[in-house]
MARPAFI-401104 format. One line per field, with one value per residue (C-alpha): residue in one letter; x, y, z; residue number from 1. Coordinates in steps of 0.02 Angstrom, whole numbers, plus 50000, padded with zeros to 5 digits. Each point is the difference from the previous one (the first is absolute). Example, Ala and Ser with C-alpha at 12.3 -4.5 7.8 and 13.67 -1.06 7.14 Angstrom:
// residues 2
r: (A,S) $
x: (50615,50069) $
y: (49775,50172) $
z: (50390,49967) $
k: (1,2) $
//
This chain:
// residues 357
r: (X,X,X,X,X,X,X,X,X,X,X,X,X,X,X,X,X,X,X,X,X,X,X,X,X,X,X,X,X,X,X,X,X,X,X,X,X,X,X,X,X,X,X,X,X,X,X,X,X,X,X,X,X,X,X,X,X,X,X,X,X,X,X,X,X,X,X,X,X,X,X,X,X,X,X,X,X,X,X,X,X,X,X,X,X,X,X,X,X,X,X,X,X,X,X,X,X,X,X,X,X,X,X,X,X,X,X,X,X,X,X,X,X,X,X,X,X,X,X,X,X,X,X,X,X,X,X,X,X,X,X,X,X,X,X,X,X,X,X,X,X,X,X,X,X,X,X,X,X,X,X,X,X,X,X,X,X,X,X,X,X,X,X,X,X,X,X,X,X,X,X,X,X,X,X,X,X,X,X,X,X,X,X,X,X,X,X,X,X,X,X,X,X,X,X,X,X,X,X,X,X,X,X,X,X,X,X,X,X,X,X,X,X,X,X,X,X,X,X,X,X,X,X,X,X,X,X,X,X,X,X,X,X,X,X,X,X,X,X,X,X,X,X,X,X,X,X,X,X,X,X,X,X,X,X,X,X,X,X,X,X,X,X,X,X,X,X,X,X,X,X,X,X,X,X,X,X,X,X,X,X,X,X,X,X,X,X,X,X,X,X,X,X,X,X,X,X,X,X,X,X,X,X,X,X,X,X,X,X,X,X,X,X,X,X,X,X,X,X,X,X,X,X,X,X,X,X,X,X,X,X,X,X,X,X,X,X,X,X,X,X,X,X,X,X,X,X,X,X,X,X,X,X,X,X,X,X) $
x: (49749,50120,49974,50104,49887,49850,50022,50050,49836,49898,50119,49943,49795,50015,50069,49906,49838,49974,50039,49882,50059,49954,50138,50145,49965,50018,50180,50032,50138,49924,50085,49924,50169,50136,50134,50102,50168,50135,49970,50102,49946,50071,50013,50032,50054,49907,50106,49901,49815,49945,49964,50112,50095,49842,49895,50078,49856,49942,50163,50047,49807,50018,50086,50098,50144,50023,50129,49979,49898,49964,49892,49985,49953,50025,49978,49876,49832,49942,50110,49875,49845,50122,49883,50057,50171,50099,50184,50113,50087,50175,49915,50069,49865,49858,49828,49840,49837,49914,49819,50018,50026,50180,50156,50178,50117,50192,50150,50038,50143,50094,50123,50037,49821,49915,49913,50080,49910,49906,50096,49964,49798,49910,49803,49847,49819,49924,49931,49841,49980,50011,50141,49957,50006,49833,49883,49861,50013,50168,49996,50146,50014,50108,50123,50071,50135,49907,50147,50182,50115,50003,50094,49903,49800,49839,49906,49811,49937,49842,49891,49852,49851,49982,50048,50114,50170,50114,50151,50153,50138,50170,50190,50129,49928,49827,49822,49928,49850,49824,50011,49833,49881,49998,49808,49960,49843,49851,50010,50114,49874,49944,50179,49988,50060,50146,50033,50040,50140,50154,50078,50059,50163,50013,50047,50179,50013,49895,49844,49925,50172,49949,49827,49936,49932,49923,49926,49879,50043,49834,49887,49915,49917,49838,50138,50095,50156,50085,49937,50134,49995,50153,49995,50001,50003,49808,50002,49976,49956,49964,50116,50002,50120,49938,49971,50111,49997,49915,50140,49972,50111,50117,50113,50062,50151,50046,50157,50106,49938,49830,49972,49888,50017,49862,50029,49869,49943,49886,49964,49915,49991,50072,50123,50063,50050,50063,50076,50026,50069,49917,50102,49870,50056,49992,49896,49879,49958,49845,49830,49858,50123,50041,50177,50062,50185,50142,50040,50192,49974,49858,50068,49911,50064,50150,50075,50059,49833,49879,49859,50088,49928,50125,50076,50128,50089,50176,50117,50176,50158,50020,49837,49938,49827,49985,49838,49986,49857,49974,49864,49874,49999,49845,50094,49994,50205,49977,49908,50032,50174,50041,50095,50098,50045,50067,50002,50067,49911,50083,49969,50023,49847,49842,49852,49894,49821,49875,49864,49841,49860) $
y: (48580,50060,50126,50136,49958,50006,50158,50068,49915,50114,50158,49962,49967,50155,50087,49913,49937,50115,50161,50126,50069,50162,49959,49956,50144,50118,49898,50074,50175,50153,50035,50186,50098,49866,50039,49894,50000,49862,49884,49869,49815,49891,49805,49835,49855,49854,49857,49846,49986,49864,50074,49830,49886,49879,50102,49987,49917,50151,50017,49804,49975,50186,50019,50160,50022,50140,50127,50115,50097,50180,50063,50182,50143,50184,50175,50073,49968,49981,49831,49843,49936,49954,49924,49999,49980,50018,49963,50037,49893,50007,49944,50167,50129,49989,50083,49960,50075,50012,49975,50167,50099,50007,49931,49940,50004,49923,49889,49812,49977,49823,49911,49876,49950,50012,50164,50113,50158,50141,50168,50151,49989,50134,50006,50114,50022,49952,50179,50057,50078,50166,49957,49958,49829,49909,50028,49831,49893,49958,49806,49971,49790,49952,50088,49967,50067,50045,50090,50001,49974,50042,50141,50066,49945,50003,49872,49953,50022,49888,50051,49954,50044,50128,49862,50086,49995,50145,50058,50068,50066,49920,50074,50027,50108,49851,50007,50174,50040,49901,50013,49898,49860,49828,49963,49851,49861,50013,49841,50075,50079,49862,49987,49998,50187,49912,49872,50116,49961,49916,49949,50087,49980,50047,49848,49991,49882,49872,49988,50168,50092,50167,49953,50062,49859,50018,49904,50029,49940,49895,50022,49810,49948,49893,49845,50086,50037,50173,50121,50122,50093,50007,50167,49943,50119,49982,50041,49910,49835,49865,49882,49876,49913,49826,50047,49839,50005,50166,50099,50189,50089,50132,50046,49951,50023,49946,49926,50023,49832,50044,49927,50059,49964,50022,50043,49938,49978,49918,50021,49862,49995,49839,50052,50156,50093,49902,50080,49924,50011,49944,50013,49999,49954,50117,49910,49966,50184,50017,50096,49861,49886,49974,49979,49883,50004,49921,50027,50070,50014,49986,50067,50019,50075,49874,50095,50173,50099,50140,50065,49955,50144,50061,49903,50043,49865,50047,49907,50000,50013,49836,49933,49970,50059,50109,50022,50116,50014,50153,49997,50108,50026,50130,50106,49886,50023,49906,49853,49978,50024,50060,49849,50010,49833,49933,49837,49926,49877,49799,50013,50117,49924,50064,49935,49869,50026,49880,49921,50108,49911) $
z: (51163,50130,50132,49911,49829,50087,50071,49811,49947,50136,49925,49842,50061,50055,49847,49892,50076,50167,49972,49932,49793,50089,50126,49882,49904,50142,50060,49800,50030,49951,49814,49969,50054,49937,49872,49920,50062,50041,50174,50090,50000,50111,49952,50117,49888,49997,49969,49975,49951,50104,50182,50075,49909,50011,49916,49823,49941,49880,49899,49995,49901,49911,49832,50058,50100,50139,49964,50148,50088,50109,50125,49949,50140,49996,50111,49885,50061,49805,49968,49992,49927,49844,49880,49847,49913,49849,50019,49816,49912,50073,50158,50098,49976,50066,50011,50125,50053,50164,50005,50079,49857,49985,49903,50063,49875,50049,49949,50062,50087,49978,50078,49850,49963,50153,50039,50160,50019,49889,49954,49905,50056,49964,50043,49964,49960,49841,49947,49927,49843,50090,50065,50174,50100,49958,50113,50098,49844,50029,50021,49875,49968,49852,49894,49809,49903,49835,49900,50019,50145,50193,49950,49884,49922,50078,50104,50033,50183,50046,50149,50099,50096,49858,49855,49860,49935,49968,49887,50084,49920,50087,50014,50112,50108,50022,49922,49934,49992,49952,49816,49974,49997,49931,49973,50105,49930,50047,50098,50136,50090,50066,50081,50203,50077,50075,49868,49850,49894,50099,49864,49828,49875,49842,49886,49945,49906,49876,49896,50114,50022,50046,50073,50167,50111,50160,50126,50142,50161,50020,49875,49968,49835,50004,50031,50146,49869,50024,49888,49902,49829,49853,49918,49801,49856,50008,50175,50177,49983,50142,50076,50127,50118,50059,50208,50089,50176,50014,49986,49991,49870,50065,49827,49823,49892,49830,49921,49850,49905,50025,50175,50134,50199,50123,50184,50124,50174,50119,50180,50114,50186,50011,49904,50011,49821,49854,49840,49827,49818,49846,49827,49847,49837,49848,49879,50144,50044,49864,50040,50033,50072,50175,50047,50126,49959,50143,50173,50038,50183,50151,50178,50157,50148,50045,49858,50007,49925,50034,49917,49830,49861,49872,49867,49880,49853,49925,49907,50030,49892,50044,49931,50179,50032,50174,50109,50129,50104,50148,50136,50035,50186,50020,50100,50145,50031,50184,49933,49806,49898,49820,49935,49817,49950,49850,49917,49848,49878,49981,49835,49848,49897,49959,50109,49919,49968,50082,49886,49993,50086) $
k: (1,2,3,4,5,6,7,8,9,10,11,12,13,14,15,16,17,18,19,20,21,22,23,24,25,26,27,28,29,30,31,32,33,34,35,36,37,38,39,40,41,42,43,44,45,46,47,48,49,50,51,52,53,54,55,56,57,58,59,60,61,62,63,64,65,66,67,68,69,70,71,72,73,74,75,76,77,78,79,80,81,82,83,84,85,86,87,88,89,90,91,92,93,94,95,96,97,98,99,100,101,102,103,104,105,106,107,108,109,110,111,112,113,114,115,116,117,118,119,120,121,122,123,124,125,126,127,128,129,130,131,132,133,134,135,136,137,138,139,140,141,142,143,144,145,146,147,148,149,150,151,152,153,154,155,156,157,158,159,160,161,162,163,164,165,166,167,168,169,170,171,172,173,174,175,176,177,178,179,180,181,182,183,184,185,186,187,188,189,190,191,192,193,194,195,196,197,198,199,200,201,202,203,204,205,206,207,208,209,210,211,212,213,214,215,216,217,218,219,220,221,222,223,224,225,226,227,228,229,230,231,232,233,234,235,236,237,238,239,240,241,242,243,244,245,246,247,248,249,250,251,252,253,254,255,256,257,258,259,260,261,262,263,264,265,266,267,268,269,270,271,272,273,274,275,276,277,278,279,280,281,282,283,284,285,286,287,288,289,290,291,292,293,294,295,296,297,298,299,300,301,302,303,304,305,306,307,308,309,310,311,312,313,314,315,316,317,318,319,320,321,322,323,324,325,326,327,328,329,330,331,332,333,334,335,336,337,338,339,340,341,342,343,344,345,346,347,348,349,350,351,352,353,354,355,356,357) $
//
């Protein structure tokens, strides 16, 4: 590693490894007197993905190709810890959620295809059912459009530390109001405090169109696979996504045809951070079975990431499929930035499953 990556691989030690939970949750804004209301976000354009023009190493081995990129900042002192996303499917709209207990809704600007800046952004606190910003148990991870559009449906909110997942109304003017509880297995209690579940979509596509899936961000079966459940008519039922490289996952979304993509990420001292994207194949996402499915893209720290934690999938007018990832940066402004970046897929086909072993 280089100087410069080393000393991101120490930031990152320290987020990660160093610094007491007690710590980051305290660098979390106080939420108990926000409204909602409309805020500025500012946006520096990132041009290329590779870091130098030597470090293209990620993209030439990937199957996706880099469309653009921002790094996202803002005068409130309640923008960051983005770590969830849905973004709708003209690709413009787009709504994320701060493990702080708040939303960011906005619109994409382009400049032909490549993203220049976010307008329109409007942010507040996800709301008890009283009415009032939720109180400690706060630690919102992963979001999913349930019903409807951006503009108007409801979504499912997954948090930690206290593990649950709650219904929110969504519209114009952002979430509403907890409008309940989706029952979690039994199983998840064995989930970590800080490892709850990172990563939820609702399936949009294929044999379990409609389906909840959610995965925890390391919770190992008896073979060190992650551990998830699919919410079937009969209710949650177990999952598992072969563990390769001992990636931690950070979010899912779900495709038109049926497809599901999993966002991951590792950190090693020697190393720094690392991010990747795995694309799982309809007809292999079955209870009992654990999925292994393809890798789009691995990136380390020669490549423009962060702390890589939402995830959103759209399809385009043009039959192109669209990632975008944002960053999580804990609310360490000085040391960490909130990345959006957005990709788009080489090819237009399904992913193949693997053999079951």
């Amino acid at each position: 590693m280089t100087l410069a990556n080393s000393t991101r691989a120490a930031i990152f030690a320290v987020v990660f490894g160093l610094w007491p939970q007690t710590v980051l949750a305290d660098a979390k804004p106080d939420i108990a007197g926000l409204k909602a209301g409309a805020i500025t976000v500012d946006a520096a354009i990132i041009r290329n993905f590779a870091r130098t023009e030597a470090a293209d190493q990620a993209l030439s081995s990937s199957k996706l190709t880099f469309r653009g990129g921002l790094v996202l900042s803002s005068p409130s002192p309640n923008f960051g810890g983005w770590s969830g996303l849905v973004v709708g499917d003209n690709a413009k709209t787009l709504l994320a959620i701060s493990d702080s207990g708040v939303w960011l809704t906005g619109r994409i600007v382009y400049d032909g295809t490549h993203p220049t800046g976010i307008a329109d952004a409007r942010l507040g606190p996800l709301l008890n059912r009283d009415e009032k910003p939720i109180g400690r148990s706060r630690d919102s991870e992963s979001i999913a459009l349930e019903t409807g559009t951006l503009k108007q449906g409801s979504v499912l909110v997954a948090f930690e530390r206290r593990h649950r997942i709650e219904r929110y109304g969504l519209s114009s003017d952002g979430l509403s109001a907890d409008r309940g509880t989706v029952p979690l297995p039994a199983a998840a209690r064995r989930m970590p405090p800080n490892q709850g579940l990172e990563g939820m979509t609702v399936m949009r596509g294929g044999p379990h169109k409609g389906s909840l899936i959610a995965f925890s961000e390391r919770l190992l079966d008896h073979s060190r696979n992650h551990t998830g459940w699919l919410w079937m008519r009969t209710g949650p039922a177990k999952i598992h996504l072969r563990n390769s490289g001992d990636y931690d996952i950070t979010d899912l979304s779900s495709l038109d045809d049926g497809s599901l993509f999993v966002l991951e990420r590792r950190f090693r001292w020697t190393e720094g951070v690392k991010m990747r994207l795995r694309r799982i194949a309809p007809d292999e996402i079955k209870p009992g079975r654990t999925m292994e499915g393809e890798t789009l893209i691995e990136a380390d720290l020669t490549d423009q990431i962060d702390n890589m934690e939402g995830l959103s999938v759209t399809r385009l007018d043009t039959g192109e499929v669209l990632i975008t990832m944002i960053s999580d940066d804990n609310f360490n402004h000085i040391l960490q930035r909130t990345l959006l970046l957005q990709f788009t897929v080489n090819d237009s086909g399904q992913a193949k499953a693997r053999p079951q072993d």
